[in-house]
Each structure stands twice: as structure tokens, then as C-alpha cells.
C-alpha positions, 0 to 999 in steps of 0.5 A: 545381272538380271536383279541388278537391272531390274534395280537400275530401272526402278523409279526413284520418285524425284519428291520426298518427304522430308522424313525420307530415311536417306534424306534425314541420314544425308543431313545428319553431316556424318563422314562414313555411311555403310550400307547392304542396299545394292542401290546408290540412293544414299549417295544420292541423297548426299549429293542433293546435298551438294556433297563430295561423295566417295563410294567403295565397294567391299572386296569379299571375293576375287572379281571384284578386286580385278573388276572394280570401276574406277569410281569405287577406288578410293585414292591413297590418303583420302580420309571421310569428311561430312563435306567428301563422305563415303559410302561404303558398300558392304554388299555390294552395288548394283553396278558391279554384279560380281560384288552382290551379296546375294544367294545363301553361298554369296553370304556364306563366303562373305562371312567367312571373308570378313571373319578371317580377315580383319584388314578386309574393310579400309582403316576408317571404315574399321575405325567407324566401328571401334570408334564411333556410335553405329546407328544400324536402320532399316532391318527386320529381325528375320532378315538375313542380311542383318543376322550376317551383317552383325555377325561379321561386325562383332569382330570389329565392334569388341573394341568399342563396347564402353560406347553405346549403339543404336538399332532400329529394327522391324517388328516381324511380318504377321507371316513371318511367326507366330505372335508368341514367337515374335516376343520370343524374338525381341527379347532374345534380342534385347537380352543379345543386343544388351551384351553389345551396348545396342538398344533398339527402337521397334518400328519402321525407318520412316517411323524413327526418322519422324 
């Protein structure tokens, strides 16, 4: 709760630049976005858009289907279009505490959630997997939230191996490892992402949307 709100005051500056990662994912006139961020920046970006925009929580644990705002109830038959595209939040909004994916347990049981249960997800968000090219932006290698975030999609993404993916992931800190350990890491990743059909672009999100 106390993250949340401390989210849900953060200044958001009303001026971006037109390299702004939302901003450029927003004019991309794609039907699904699915995102670990907590915030409603997307959503935002798409609604400057003036987009129809559909948010949905994923329901990793029993709260959130008894706590769930109606606003992130999806309606029987509705479908993402670029012109009503959803948002999916797979880790939870800030709006919904219960929903955060958020300590070591949280993604522990999120993982094993989603790896026994393949219906968890809504059918268009499963089909986006198996049958589109996934662009994942904005994660570093060390991050926990990528690691879990992949580990529960491979289930979904078997399916669609003949289509290529795309990564753009962020070199380690210089306090995260050592410089032998870094290259230890990309190419572990390269050889890994390799046997998924994702190549990786090596640098920040705002580098790749320039």
C-alpha cells in the first residue's frame, strides 16, 4: 500500500519528448500492450491518442478476483483493436495493492500460478504469444521481474517458435558484476534467447526508441 501511493504521487512531467518509450509504443497502432509496470503510463499514452483503451489485471491469486475495480473487468466478447486496445497488467496496478507482484513470495506464487494454469491469462492475451511477434522493452538482465516475467511465457511462447521476437534489454550496472561476469551474461543470453527466436538490442528503451 505504502508503494503504491508513493507511485500514485510521483510527477509524471506533462512534456515528453517524442522518443518517449510510451509515446512511441503508443503510436505503433498495436491492439495488446502487456506490462509489469504497476503505473498507468501506457494507458496514458494511448488515451493522448485519443484511444479507447481496456485495462486488465492478471488474477494471480484470490484478491484480486474478489477485489477487482470494475474498470479492470474485461466485458463478455470484447476483442483489442488498435482503436480499444488493451492493457494487460501482468504485475499487477497500483490501484489494486493485493494485485502488486511485488516481494520474493509474491513472484514465487506468481510463477507457479501461471506455470499450472494455462487459462490464467484471457484468450487474446495467449494468442498475442502464440501468434504474434513480442517485442519485450525495458528490462535489465539482473532483473527479477524479466527472469520470472520469461520464465512464465515460455509455456505460452512454445507455440510460436517459427516467428521471430525482439528484446531490449539493459547492459548490467557497473554494480551489478564484474566486467567478465557481464559478458558471461550476454552471451548466456544470446546462446538462451537464440533457442527462443529473440534477438536483443543492447542499450536503454530510450536508445532503441530513437
Amino acid at each position: 500500500e505504502q508503494i503504491s501511493e508513493r507511485l500514485a504521487k510521483a510527477p509524471v512531467s506533462a512534456k515528453t519528448s517524442p522518443d518517449e518509450p510510451h509515446q512511441v509504443l503508443a503510436a505503433l497502432e498495436l491492439p495488446i500492450y502487456i506490462t509489469t509496470n504497476y503505473d498507468g503510463l501506457m494507458t496514458q499514452a494511448l488515451r493522448d491518442r485519443g484511444k479507447d483503451v481496456k485495462e486488465g489485471i492478471c488474477r494471480w491469486n484470490q484478491e484480486i478476483a474478489e477485489r477487482l475495480p470494475e474498470r479492470f473487468t474485461l466485458a463478455p466478447g470484447y476483442e483489442p483493436t488498435p482503436d480499444a486496445p488493451l492493457v494487460y497488467h501482468l504485475h499487477g496496478h497500483l490501484d489494486l495493492p493485493e494485485s502488486l507482484v511485488l516481494t520474493e513470495d509474491d513472484y514465487i506464487d506468481f510463477l507457479i500460478r501461471i506455470s499450472r494454469d494455462e487459462t490464467l491469462l484471457p484468450v487474446f492475451v495467449r494468442q498475442a504469444f502464440t501468434g504474434a511477434s513480442v517485442l519485450f522493452v525495458g528490462y535489465r538482465i539482473a532483473d527479477t521481474n524479466f527472469r520470472v516475467l520469461f520464465r512464465s511465457l515460455v509455456i505460452y511462447m512454445q507455440d510460436s517458435l517459427k516467428r521471430s521476437h525482439f528484446s531490449v534489454q539493459s547492459s548490467p550496472k557497473d554494480d551489478d558484476l564484474a566486467d567478465e561476469a557481464k559478458q558471461r551474461a550476454k552471451e548466456y543470453l544470446v546462446r538462451y534467447f537464440d533457442l527462443q527466436r529473440i534477438s536483443i538490442f543492447w542499450g536503454y528503451s530510450q536508445d532503441f526508441s530513437k
